[in-house]
SERO-4910 file (N, C-alpha, C, O; in steps of 0.05 Angstrom, whole numbers):
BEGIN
 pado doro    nc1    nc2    nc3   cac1   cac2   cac3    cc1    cc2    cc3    oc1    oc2    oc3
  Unk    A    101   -498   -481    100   -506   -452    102   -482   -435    119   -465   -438
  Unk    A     82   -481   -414     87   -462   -395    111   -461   -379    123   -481   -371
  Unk    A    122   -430   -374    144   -427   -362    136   -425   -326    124   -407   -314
  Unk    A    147   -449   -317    136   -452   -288    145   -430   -276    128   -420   -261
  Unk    A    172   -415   -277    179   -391   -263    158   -359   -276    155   -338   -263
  Unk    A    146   -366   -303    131   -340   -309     98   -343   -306     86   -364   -312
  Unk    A     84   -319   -296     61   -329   -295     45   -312   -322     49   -291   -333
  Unk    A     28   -329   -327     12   -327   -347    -10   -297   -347    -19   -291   -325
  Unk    A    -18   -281   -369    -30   -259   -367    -57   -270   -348    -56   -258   -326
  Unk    A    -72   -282   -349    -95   -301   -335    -90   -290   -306   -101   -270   -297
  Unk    A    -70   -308   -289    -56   -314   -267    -47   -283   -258    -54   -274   -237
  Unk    A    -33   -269   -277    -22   -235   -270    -53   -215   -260    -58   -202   -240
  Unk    A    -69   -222   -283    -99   -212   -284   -115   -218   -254   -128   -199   -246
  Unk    A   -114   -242   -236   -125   -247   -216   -113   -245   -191   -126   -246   -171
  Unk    A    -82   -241   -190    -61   -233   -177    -81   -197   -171    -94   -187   -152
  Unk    A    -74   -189   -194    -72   -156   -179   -108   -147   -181   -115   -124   -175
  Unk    A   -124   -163   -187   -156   -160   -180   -156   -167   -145   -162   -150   -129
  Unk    A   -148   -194   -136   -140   -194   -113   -130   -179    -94   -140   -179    -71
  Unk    A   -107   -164   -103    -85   -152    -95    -97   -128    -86   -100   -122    -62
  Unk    A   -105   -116   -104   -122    -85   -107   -157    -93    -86   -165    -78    -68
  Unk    A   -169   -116    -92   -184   -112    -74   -179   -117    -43   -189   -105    -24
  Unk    A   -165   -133    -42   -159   -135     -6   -143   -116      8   -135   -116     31
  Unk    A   -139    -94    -14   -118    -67      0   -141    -47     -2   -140    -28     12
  Unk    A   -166    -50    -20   -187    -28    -18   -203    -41      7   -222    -29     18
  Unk    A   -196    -61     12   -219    -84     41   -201    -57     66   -208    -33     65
  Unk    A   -190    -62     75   -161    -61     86   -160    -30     87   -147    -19    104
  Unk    A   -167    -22     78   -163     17     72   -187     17     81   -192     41     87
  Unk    A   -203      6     85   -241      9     95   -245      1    118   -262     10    133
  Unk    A   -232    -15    122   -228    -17    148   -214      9    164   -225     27    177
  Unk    A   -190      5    158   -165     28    170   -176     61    174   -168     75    192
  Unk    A   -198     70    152   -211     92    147   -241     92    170   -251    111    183
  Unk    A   -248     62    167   -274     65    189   -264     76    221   -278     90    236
  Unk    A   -231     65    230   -231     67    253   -216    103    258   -216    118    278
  Unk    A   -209    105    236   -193    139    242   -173    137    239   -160    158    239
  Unk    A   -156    108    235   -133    104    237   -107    110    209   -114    114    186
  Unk    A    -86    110    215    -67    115    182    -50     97    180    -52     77    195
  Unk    A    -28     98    161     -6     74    161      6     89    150      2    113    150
  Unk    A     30     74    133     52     89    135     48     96    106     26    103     98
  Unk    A     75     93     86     82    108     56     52    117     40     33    123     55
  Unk    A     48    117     17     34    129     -1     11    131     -2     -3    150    -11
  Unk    A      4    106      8    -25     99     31    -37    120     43    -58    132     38
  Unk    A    -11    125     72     -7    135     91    -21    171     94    -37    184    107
  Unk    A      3    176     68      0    203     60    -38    214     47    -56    230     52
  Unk    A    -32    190     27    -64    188     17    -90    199     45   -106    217     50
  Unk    A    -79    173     57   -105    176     80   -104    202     97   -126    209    106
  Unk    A    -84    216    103    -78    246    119    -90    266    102   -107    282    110
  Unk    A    -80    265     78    -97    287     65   -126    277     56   -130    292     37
  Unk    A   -144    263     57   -164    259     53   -177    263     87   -201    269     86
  Unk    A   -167    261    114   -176    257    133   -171    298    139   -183    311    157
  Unk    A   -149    311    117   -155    339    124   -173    354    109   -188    371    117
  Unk    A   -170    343     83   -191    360     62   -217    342     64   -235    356     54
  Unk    A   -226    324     70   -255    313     65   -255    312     36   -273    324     25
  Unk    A   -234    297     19   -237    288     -2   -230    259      5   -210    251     19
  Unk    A   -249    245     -6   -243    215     -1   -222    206     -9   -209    225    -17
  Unk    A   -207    183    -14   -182    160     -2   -179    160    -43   -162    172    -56
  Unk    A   -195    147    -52   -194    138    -74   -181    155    -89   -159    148    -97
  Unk    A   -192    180    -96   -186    201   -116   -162    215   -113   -149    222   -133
  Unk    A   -153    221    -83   -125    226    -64   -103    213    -80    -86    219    -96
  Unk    A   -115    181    -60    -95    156    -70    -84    159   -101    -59    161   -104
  Unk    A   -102    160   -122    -95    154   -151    -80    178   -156    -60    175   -170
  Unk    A    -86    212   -145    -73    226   -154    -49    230   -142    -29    238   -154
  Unk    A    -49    223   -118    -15    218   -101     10    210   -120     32    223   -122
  Unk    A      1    186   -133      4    163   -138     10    178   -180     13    161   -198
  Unk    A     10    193   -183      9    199   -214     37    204   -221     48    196   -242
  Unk    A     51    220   -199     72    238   -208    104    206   -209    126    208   -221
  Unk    A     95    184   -194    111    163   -185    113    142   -217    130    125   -219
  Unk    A     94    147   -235     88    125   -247    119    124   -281    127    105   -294
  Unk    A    129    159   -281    149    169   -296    176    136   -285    187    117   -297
  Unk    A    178    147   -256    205    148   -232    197    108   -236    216     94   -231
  Unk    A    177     97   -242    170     68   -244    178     54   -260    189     32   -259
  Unk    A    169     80   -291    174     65   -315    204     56   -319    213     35   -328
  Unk    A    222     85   -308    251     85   -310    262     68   -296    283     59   -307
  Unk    A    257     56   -269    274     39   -253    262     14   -265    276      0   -278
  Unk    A    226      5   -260    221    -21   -260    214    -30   -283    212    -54   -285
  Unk    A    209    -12   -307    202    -16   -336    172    -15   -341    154     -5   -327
  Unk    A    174    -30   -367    131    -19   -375    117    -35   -362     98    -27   -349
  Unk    A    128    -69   -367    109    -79   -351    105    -71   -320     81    -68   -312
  Unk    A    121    -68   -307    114    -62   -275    101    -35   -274     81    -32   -260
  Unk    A    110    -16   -287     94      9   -283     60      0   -298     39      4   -286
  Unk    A     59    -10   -323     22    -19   -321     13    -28   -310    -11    -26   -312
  Unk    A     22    -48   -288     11    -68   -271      9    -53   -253    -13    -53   -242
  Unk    A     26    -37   -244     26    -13   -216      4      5   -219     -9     11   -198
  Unk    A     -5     16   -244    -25     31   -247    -57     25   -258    -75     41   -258
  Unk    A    -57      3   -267    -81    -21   -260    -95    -23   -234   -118    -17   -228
  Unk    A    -68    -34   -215    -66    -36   -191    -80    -12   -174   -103    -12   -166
  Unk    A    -60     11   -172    -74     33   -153   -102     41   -172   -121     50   -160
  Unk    A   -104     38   -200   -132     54   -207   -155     30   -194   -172     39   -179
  Unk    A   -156      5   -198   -167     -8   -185   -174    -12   -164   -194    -26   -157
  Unk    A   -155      2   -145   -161     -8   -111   -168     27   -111   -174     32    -87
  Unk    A   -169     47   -125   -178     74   -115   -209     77   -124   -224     93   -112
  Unk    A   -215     65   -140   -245     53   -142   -257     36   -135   -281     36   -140
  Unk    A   -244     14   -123   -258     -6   -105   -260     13    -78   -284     16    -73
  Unk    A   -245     26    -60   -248     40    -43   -274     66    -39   -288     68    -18
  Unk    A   -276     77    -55   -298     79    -57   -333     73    -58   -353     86    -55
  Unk    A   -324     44    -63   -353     29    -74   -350     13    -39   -367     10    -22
  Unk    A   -320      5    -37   -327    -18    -11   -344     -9     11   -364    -22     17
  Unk    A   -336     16     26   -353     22     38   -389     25     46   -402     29     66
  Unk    A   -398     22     12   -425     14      8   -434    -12     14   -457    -20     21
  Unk    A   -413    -25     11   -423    -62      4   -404    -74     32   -404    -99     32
  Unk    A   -386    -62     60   -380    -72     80   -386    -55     92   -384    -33     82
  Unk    A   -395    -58    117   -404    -34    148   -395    -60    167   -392    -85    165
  Unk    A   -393    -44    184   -372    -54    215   -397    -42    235   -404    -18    238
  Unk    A   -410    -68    249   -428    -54    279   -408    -60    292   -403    -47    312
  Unk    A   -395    -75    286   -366    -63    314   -342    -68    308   -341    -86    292
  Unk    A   -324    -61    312   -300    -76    308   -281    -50    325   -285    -27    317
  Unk    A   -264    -55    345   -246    -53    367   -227    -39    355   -222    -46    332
  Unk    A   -215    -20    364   -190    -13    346   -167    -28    341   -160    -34    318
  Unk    A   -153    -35    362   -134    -69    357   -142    -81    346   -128    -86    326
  Unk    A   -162    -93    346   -167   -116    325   -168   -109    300   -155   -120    282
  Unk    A   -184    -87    297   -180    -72    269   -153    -63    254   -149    -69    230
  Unk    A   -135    -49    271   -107    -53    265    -98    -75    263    -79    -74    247
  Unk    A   -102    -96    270    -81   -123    263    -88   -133    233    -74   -138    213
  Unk    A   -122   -134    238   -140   -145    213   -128   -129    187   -121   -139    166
  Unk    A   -126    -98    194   -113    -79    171    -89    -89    163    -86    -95    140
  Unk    A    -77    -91    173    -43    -90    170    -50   -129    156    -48   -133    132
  Unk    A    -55   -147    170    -57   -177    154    -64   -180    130    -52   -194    114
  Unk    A    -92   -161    123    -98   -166     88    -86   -150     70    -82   -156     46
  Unk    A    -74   -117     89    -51   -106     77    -34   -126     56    -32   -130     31
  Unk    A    -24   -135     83      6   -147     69      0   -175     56     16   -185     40
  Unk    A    -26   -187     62    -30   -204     38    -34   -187     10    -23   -198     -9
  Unk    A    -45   -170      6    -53   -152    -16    -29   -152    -24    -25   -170    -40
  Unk    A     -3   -134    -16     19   -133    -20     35   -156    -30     46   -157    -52
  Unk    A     34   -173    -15     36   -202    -31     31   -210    -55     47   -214    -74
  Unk    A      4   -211    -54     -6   -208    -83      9   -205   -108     16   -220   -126
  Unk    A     12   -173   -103     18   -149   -123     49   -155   -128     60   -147   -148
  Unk    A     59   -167   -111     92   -168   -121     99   -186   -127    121   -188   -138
  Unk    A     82   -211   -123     85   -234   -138     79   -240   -164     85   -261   -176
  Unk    A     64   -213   -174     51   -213   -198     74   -183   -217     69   -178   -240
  Unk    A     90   -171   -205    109   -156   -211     90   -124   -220     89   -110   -240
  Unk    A     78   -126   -194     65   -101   -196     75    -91   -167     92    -99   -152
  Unk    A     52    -68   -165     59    -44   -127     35    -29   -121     13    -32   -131
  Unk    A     42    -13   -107     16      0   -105     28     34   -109     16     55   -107
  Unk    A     54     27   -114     65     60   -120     77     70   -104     81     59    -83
  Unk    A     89     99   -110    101    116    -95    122    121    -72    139    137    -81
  Unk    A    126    116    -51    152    127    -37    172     99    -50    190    100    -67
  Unk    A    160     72    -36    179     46    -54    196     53    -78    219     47    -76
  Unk    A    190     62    -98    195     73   -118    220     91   -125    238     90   -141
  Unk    A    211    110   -103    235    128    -97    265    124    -86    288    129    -93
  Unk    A    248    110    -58    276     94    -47    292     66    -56    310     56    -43
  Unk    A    283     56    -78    305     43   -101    315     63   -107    338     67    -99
  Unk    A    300     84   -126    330    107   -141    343    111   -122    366    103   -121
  Unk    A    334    121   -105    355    129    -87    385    110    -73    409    116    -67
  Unk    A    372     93    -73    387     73    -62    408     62    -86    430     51    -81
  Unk    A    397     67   -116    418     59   -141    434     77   -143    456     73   -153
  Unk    A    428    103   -133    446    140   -138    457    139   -117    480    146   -121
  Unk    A    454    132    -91    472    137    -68    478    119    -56    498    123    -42
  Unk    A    467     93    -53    474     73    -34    463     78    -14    472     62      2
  Unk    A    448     91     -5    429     91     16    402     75     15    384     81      1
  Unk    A    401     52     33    386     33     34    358     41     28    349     61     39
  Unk    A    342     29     11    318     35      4    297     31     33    280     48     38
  Unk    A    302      9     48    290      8     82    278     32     92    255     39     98
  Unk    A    312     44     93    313     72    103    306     92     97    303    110    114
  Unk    A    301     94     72    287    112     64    252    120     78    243    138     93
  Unk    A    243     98     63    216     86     71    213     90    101    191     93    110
  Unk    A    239     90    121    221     87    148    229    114    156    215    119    176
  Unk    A    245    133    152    241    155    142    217    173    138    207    191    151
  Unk    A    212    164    118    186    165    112    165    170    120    151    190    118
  Unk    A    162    143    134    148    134    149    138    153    178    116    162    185
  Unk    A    165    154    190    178    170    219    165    201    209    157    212    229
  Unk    A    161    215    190    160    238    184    124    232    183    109    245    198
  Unk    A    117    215    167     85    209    163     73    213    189     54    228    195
  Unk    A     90    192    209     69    197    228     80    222    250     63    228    268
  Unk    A    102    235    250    102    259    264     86    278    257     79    294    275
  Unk    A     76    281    232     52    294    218     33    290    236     24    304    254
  Unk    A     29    269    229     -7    252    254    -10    257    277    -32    259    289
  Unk    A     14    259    287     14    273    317    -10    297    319    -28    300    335
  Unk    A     -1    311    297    -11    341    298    -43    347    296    -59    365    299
  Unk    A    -41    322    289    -81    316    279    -92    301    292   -117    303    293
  Unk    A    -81    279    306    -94    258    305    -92    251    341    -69    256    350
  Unk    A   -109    242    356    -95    228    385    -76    210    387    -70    191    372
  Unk    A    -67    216    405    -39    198    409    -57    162    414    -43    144    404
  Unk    A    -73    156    421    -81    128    426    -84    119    395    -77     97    388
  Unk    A    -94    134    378   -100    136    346    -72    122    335    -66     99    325
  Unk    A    -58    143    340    -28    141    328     -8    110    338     10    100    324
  Unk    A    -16    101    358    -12     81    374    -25     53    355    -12     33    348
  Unk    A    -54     58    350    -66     30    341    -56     28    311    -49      9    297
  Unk    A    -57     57    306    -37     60    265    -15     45    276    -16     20    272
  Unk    A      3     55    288     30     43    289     28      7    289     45     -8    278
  Unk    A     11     -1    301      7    -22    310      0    -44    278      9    -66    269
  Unk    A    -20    -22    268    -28    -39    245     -3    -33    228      4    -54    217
  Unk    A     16    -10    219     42    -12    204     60    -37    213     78    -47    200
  Unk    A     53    -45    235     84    -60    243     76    -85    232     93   -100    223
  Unk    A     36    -96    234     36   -122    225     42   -124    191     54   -141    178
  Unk    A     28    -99    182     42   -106    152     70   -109    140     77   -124    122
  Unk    A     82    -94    150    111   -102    154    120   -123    158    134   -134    141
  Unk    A    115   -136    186    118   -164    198    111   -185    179    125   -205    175
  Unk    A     86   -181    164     72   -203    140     93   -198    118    104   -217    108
  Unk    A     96   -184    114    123   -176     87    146   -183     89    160   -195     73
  Unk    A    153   -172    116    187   -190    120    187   -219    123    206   -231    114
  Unk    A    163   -233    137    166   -253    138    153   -274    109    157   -298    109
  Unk    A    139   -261     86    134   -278     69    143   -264     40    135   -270     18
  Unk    A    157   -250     45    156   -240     16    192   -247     11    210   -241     26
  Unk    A    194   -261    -15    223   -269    -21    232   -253    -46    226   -253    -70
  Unk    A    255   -234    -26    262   -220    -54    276   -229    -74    277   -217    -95
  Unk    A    290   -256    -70    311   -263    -88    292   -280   -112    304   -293   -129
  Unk    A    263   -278   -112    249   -287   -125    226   -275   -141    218   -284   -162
  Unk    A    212   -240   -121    194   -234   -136    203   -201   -136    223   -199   -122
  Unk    A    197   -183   -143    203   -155   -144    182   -135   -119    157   -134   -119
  Unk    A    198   -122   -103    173   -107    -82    191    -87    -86    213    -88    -95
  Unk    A    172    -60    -74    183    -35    -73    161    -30    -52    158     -8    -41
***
């Protein structure tokens, strides 16, 4: 008999195909308008918007050195699902942009739209006990070695990511990013239950 609290390899399999594509939808968007977001993503998208190396190849190598710091806190299964995950959505990112084009889309709207399939993607992936990698990752250890809230870390983080952007990017830019970080966030705090599924 199936275990109603475990989901089945099937169910895990369509979870993070989902997961991984509506965060490569979502990064194609966020990349058409100029815009960034916050953690690993975040970083990804800055150095691809300085070197003119695309999102994908960035993303997956960002994303390599985190997968050690995964295995040790979240174990095997979450670190293969995590790296399924980002190798999947760093090659759908690539290809999406061939198969979606935007004749218009507003920067607000585009930030909200970013940040909503974000955090459904994110959804996804943690319901299925996967991530998309990197800073999350960190600020658990951290937070198991010092007691310093993993939150905080992350917005930290975050606060440093986009003081970076400042330096590159227009302040109205930095404004509609911010805008699309806060809805993914907002979609996460308000649907994601930790006492039930694993997020980082």
């Amino acid at each position: 008999m199936t275990d109603p609290h475990q989901h089945s390899l099937t169910e895990d399999a369509q979870g993070i195909v989902y997961g991984a594509g509506m965060a490569a939808f979502a990064i194609t968007i966020l990349t058409h308008l100029g815009l960034i977001t916050g953690q690993t993503a975040g970083l990804a998208v800055l150095i691809s918007y300085a070197t003119g190396y695309g999102f994908g190849p960035v993303f997956f190598a960002v994303n390599l050195p985190f997968y050690w710091l995964g295995y040790r806190r979240m174990g095997l299964g979450f670190t293969l699902k995590t790296f399924a995950s980002v190798a999947l959505m760093s090659g759908l990112s690539l290809m999406m942009p061939t198969w979606v084009q935007f004749q218009s889309l507003t920067p607000g709207v585009g930030a909200i739209l970013f940040g909503a399939i974000s955090g459904s993607a994110l959804l996804a992936l943690f319901r299925h006990g996967a991530s998309l990698g990197g800073i999350g990752i960190v600020a658990l250890i951290l937070q198991d070695k010092t007691g310093f809230r993993a939150g905080n870390t992350q917005l930290l983080f975050d606060a440093a990511l986009f003081a970076v952007a400042l330096t590159m990017l227009p302040l109205p830019t930095i404004a509609y990013s911010a805008l699309g970080a806060l809805t993914v966030n907002l979609v996460i705090a308000i649907n994601h239950r930790r006492d039930r599924y694993i997020a980082t």
